[in-house]
C-alpha positions in Angstrom: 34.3 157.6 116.5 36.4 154.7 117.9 36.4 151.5 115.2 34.5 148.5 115.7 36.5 145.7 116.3 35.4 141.6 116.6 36.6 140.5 119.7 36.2 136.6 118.6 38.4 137.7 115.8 40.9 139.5 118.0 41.1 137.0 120.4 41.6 133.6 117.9 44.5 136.0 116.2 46.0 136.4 119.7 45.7 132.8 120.2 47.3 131.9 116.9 50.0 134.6 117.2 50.7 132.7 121.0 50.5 129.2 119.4 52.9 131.0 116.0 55.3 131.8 118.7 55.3 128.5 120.7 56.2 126.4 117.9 59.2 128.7 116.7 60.4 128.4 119.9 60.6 124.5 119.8 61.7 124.6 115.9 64.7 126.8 117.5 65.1 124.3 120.2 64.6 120.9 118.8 64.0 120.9 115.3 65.9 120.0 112.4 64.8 118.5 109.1 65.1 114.6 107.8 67.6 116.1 105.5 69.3 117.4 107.9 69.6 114.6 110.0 70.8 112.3 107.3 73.7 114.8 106.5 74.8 115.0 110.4 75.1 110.9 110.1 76.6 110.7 106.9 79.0 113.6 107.8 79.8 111.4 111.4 79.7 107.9 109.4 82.8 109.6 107.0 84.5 111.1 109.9 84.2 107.8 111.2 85.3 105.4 108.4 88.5 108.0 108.0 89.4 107.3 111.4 89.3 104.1 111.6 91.4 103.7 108.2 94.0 105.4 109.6 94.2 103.9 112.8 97.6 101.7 113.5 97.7 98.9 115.5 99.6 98.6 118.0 101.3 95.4 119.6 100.0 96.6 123.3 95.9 97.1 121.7 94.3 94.1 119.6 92.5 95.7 116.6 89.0 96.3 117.4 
């Protein structure tokens, strides 16, 4: 004899596997945490501070 199944329950699982799946997809795509975020621009912020201490001016370019 086959099992009996709930297809309400079947169907919300489907749905939440579906929905499970969406939103990895756009954590893959777009996502990345506060922290994160805040390492990228202090990371950029250093790299940019570095730079700009070592520039050397040049008679041809005013200093910016």
């Amino acid at each position: 004899m086959a099992e009996i199944v709930n297809l309400n329950r079947f169907r919300k699982s489907a749905a939440k596997a579906e929905a499970r799946a969406a939103a990895d997809a756009n954590a893959a795509k777009f996502g990345r945490t506060k922290a994160q975020k805040k390492l990228e621009e202090a990371q950029a912020e250093r790299a940019r501070t570095t730079l700009e201490g070592a520039r050397r001016d040049t008679p041809d370019r005013p200093p910016e």
